[in-house]
C-alpha positions as CSV (number, residue, x, y, z in Angstrom):
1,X,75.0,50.2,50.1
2,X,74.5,49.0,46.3
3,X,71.5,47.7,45.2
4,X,72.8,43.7,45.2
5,X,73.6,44.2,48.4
6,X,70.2,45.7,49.6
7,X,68.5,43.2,47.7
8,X,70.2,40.3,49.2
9,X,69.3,41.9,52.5
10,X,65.9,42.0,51.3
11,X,65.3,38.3,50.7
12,X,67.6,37.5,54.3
13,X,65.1,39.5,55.8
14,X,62.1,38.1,54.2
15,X,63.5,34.5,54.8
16,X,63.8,34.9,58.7
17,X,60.4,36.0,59.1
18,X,59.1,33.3,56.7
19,X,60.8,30.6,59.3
20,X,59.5,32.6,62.2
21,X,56.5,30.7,64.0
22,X,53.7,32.9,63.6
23,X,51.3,33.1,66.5
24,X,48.8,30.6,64.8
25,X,51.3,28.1,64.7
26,X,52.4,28.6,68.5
27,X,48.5,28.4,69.2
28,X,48.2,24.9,66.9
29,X,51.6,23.7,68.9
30,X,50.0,24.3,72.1
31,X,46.6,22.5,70.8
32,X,49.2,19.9,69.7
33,X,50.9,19.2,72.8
34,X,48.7,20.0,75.2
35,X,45.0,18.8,73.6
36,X,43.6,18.6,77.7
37,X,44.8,21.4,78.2
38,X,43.5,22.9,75.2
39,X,39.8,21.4,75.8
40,X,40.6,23.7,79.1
41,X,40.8,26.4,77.6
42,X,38.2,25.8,75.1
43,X,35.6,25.2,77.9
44,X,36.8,29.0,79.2
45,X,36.2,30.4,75.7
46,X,32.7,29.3,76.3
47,X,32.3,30.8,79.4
48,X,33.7,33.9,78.6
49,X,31.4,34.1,75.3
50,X,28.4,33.4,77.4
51,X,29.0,36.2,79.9
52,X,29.8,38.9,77.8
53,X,27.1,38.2,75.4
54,X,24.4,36.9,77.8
55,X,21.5,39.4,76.7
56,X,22.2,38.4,73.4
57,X,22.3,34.4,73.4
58,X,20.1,33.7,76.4
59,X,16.1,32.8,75.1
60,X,14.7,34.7,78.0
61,X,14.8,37.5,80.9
62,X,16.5,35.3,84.0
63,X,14.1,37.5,85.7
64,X,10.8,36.8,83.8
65,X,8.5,34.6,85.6
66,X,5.7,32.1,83.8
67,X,3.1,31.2,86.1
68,X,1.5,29.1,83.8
69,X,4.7,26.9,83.1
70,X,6.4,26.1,86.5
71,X,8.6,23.0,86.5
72,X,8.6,22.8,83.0
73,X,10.7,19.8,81.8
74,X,13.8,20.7,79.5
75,X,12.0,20.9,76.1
76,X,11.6,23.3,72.6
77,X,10.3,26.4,75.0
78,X,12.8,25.8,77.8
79,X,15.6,23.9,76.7
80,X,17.1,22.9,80.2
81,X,13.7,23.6,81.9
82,X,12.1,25.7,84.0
83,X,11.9,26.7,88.0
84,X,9.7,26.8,90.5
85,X,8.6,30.2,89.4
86,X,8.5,29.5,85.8
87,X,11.8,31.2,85.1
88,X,14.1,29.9,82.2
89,X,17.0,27.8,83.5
90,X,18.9,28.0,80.9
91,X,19.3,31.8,80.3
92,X,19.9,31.6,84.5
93,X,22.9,30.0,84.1
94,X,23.8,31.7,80.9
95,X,23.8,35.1,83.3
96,X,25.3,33.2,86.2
97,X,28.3,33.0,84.7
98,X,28.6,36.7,84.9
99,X,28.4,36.3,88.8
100,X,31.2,33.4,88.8
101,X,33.7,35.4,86.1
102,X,32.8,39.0,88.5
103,X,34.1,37.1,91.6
104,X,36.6,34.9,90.8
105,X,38.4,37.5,88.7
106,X,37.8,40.0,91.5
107,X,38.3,38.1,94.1
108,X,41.9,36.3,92.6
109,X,42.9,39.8,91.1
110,X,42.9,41.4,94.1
111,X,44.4,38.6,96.1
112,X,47.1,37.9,93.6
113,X,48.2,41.9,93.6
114,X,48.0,41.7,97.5
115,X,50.1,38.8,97.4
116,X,52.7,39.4,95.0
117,X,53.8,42.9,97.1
118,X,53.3,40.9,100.5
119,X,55.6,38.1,98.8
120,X,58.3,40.2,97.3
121,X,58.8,42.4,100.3
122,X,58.9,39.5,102.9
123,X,61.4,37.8,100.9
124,X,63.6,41.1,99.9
125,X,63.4,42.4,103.6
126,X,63.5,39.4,105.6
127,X,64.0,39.6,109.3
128,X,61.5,40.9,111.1
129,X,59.3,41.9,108.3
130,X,59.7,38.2,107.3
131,X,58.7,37.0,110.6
132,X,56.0,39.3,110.8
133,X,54.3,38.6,107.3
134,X,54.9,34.9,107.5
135,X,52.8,34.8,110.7
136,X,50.1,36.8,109.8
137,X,49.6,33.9,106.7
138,X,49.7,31.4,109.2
139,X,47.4,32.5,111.3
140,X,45.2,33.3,108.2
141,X,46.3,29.8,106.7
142,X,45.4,27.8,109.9
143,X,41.6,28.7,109.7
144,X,39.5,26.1,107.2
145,X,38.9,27.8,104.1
146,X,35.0,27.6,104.3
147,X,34.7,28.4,108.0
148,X,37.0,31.9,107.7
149,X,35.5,32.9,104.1
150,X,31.7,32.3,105.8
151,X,32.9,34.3,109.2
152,X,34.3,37.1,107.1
153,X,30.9,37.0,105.2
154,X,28.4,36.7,108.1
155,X,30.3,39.8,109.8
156,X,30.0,41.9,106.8
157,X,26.6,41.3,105.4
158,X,25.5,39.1,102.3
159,X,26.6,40.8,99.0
160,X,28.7,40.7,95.9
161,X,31.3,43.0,97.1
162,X,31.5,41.0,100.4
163,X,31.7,37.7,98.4
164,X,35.2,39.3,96.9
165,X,36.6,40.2,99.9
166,X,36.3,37.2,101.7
167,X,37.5,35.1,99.4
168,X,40.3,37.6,98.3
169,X,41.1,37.6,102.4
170,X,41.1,33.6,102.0
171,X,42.9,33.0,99.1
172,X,46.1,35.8,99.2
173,X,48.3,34.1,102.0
174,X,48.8,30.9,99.2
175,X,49.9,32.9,96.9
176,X,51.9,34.9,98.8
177,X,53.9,31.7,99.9
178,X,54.5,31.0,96.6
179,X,55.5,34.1,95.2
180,X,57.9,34.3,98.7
181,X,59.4,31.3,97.9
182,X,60.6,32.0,94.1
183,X,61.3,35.8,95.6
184,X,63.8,34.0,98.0
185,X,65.9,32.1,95.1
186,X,65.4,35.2,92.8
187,X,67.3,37.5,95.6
188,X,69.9,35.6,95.8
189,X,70.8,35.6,92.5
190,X,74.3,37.5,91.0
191,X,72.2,40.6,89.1
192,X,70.0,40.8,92.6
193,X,73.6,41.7,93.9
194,X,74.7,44.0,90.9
195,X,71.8,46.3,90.9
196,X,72.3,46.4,94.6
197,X,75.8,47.4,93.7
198,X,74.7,50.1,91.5
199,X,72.8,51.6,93.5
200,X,69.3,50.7,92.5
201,X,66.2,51.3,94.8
202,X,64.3,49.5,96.6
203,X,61.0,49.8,94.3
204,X,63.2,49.0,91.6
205,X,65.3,46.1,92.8
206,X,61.1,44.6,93.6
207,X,59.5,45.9,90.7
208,X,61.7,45.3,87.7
209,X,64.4,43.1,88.7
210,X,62.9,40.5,90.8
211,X,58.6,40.8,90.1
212,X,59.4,39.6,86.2
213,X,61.3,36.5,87.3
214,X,57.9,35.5,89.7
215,X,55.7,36.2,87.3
216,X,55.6,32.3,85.7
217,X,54.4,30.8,89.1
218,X,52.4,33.8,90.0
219,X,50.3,33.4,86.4
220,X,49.6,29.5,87.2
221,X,49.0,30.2,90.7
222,X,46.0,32.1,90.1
223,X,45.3,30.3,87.2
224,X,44.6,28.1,89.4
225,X,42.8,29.3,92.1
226,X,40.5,31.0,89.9
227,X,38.3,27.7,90.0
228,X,38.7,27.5,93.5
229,X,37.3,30.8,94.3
230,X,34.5,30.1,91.8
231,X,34.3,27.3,93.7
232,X,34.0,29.1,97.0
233,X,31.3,31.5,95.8
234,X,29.4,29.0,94.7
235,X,29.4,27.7,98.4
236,X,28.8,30.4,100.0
237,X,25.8,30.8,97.7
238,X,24.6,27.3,98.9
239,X,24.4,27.8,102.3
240,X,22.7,31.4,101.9
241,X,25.8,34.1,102.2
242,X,26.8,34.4,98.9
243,X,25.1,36.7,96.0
244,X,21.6,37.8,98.0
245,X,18.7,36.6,95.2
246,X,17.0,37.0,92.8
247,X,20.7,37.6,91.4
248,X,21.3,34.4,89.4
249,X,24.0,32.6,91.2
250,X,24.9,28.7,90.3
251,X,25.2,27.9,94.2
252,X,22.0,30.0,94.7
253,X,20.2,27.9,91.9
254,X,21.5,24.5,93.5
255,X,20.3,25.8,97.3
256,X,16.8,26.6,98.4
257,X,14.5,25.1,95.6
258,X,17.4,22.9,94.0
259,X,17.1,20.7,96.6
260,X,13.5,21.0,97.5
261,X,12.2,19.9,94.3
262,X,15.0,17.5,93.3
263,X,12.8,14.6,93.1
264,X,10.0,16.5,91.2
265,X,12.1,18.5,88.9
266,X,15.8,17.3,89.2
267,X,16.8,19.6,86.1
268,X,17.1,22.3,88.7
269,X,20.0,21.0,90.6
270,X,21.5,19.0,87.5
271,X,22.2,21.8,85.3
272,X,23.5,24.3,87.7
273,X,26.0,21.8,88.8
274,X,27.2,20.9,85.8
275,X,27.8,24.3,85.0
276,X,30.1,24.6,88.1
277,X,31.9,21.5,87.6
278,X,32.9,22.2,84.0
279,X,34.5,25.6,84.7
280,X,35.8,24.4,87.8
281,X,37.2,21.3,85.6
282,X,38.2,23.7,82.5
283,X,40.1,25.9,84.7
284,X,42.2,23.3,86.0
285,X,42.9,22.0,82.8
286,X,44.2,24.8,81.8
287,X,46.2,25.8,84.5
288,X,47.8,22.5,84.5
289,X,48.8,23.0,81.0
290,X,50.3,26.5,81.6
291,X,51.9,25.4,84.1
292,X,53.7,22.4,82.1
293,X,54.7,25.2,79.6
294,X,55.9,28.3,81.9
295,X,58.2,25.7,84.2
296,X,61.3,25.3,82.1
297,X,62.0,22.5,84.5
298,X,58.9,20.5,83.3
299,X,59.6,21.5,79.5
300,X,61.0,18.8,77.2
């Protein structure tokens, strides 16, 4: 090659990646297009920062008790107030968060691997593996959410771990019906039937051809349902099966002395509650969004 033509190679090259969008500019699109969404998202950042760096940012122990300061109104020394037992609210609900992230990322995790096997190999086998599957969901499916995720709770005992199962038991037959139903379309697709053709396997006809095509709805899916599983724990924390105390637990902090003293210090059941509604409300925002920009049918 002579040197004109490697030079003019050169500046071809350099001009493609110049008009490629970098990642900042896909980020400032997305802020652009989406700015609910992106006030989601931003209100996840926070919550995120706040559990990872919670013995860093919160004022006190969430443990330490002041005798001499109980019900302190929010103020310089406790800036959202104190408890019945003279603990800091806000650093509470700064390590709380760790308890809500722990769960619904455990919980959803689990329930979203469960479910995306159950959902490809209902759909793939059909039949009476189908049949089989599909039932089990209903029957899961046809209990109320809160009743089944507090029997599931009460038979195993009041802990974190418990907390994950139930709701993980709870939440994987909705995601397995959608994951079954874009599995269905994605099997009968032509290159379903050529790597059939070919000879492919099983694991690999589930695994590589159709598990990337269900990964969109699967992503927004639990997305979603992260805030409901938050949600959920926070629930079961209310009504005295969730994280056992002194574990800081939003539910926990609304339950028990939240509502005993609400008249006398209503900064107990305020601020916990808030908490909870602005993940629960950031999480939605943002799955909304992702879901507007991963369904090339809702695109523009």
């Amino acid at each position: 090659m002579s040197a004109s033509r490697s030079t003019e190679v050169a500046f071809e090259v350099a001009e493609v990646m110049r008009r490629r969008p970098s990642r900042w500019a896909d980020l400032w699109q997305f802020i652009r297009i989406k700015p609910v969404g992106a006030a989601g998202a931003a209100i996840l950042l926070l919550l995120f920062f706040a559990a990872f760096s919670a013995d860093v940012v919160a004022p006190y122990d969430p443990y330490e008790m002041h005798y001499d300061k109980l019900f302190t109104p929010p103020g310089i020394d406790f800036p959202l107030g104190s408890d019945n037992f003279g603990r800091d609210l806000l650093s509470r609900i700064i390590f709380g968060s760790r308890v809500s992230l722990v769960v619904g990322f455990g919980a959803i995790g689990a329930a979203g691997i469960i479910a995306m096997v159950a959902g490809l190999t209902s759909a793939y086998f059909g039949g009476k593996v189908d049949l089989i599957m599909q039932r089990i969901m209903d029957m899961a499916m046809s209990f109320p959410t809160l009743v089944l995720a507090l029997t599931i709770v009460a038979a195993l005992g009041s802990s974190l771990l418990n907390v994950i199962i139930a709701i993980a038991i709870v939440e994987t037959p909705r995601i397995t019906r959608v994951v079954r139903s874009n599995a269905l379309a994605v099997k009968e697709t032509q290159y379903i039937d050529a790597a059939i053709a070919f000879g492919a396997g099983t694991r690999r006809i589930l695994f590589v051809h159709m598990m990337p095509n269900c990964l969109a709805p699967w992503i927004i899916c639990v997305t979603m349902y992260l805030s409901a599983a938050i949600l959920l724990e926070a629930t079961l924390s209310f009504l005295g099966l969730g994280v056992p105390p002194p574990t800081p637990s939003w539910g926990g902090m609304l339950s028990g002395a939240g509502r005993e003293f609400v008249e006398k210090a209503p900064w107990m059941a305020i601020y916990p509650g808030l908490a909870i509604s602005a993940v629960v409300f950031g999480f939605n925002l943002f799955g909304d969004a992702l879901r507007d920009v991963l369904d090339p049918r809702l695109r523009r």
